[in-house]
C-alpha positions as CSV (number, residue, x, y, z in Angstrom):
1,X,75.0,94.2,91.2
2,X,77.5,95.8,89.1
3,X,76.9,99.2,91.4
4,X,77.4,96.8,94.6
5,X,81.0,95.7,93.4
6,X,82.1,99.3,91.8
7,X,81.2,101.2,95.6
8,X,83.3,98.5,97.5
9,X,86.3,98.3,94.9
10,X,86.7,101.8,94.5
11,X,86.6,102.6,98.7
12,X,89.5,100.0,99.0
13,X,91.7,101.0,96.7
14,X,94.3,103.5,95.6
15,X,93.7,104.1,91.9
16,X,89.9,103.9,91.8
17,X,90.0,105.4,88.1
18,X,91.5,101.6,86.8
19,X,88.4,99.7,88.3
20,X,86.7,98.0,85.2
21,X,83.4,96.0,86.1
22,X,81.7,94.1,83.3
23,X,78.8,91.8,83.3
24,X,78.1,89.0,81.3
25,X,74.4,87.3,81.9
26,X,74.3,83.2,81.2
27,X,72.3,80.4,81.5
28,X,74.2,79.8,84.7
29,X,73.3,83.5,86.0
30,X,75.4,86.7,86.2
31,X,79.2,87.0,85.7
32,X,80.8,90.0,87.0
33,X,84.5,90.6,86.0
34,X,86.6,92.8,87.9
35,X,89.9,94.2,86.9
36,X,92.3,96.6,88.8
37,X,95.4,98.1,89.2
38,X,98.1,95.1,89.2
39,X,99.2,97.0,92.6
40,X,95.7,96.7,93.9
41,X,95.0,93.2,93.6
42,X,96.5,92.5,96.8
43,X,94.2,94.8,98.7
44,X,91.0,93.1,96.5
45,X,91.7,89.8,97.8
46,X,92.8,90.5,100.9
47,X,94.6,88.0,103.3
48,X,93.8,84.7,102.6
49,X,91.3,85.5,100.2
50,X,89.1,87.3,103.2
51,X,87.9,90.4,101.3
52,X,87.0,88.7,97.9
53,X,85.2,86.4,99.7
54,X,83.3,89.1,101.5
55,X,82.0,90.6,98.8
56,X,81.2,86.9,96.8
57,X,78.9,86.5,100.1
58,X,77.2,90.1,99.3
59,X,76.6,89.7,95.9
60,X,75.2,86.0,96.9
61,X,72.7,87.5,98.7
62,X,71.4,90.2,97.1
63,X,71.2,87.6,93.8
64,X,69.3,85.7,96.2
65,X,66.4,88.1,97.0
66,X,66.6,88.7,93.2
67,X,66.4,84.9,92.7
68,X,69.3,85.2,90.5
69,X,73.0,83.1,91.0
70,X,76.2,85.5,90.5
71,X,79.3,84.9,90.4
72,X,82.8,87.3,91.1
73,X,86.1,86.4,88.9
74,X,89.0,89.1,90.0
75,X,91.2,89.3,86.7
């Protein structure tokens, strides 16, 4: 999943080397943390939230033919 998120972020934005991905596994499933370039956030969400979202519905599926729940927090 982690591989997922990196290939995305790092294709959208300008200063691909600052793209930190960590995961943390729970009892409520996966937790990927995603930090950028404070100038990149912007493109990471995306209007209205419309690229984060994108990518929260990706990871949602692939968890689901893993039968796994993940979730995306954008620091």
């Amino acid at each position: 999943m982690k591989d997922l998120v990196e290939y995305i972020v790092k294709a959208i934005v300008a200063e691909p080397d600052q793209v930190k991905i960590t995961e943390e596994d729970s009892d409520d499933g996966l937790l990927i943390k995603l930090e950028v370039a404070p100038d990149d956030k912007g493109r990471v969400i995306g209007r209205q939230g419309r690229v984060a979202q994108a990518m929260r519905t990706l990871l949602r599926v692939k968890a689901a033919r893993e039968e796994k729940r993940v979730r995306l927090e954008i620091l």
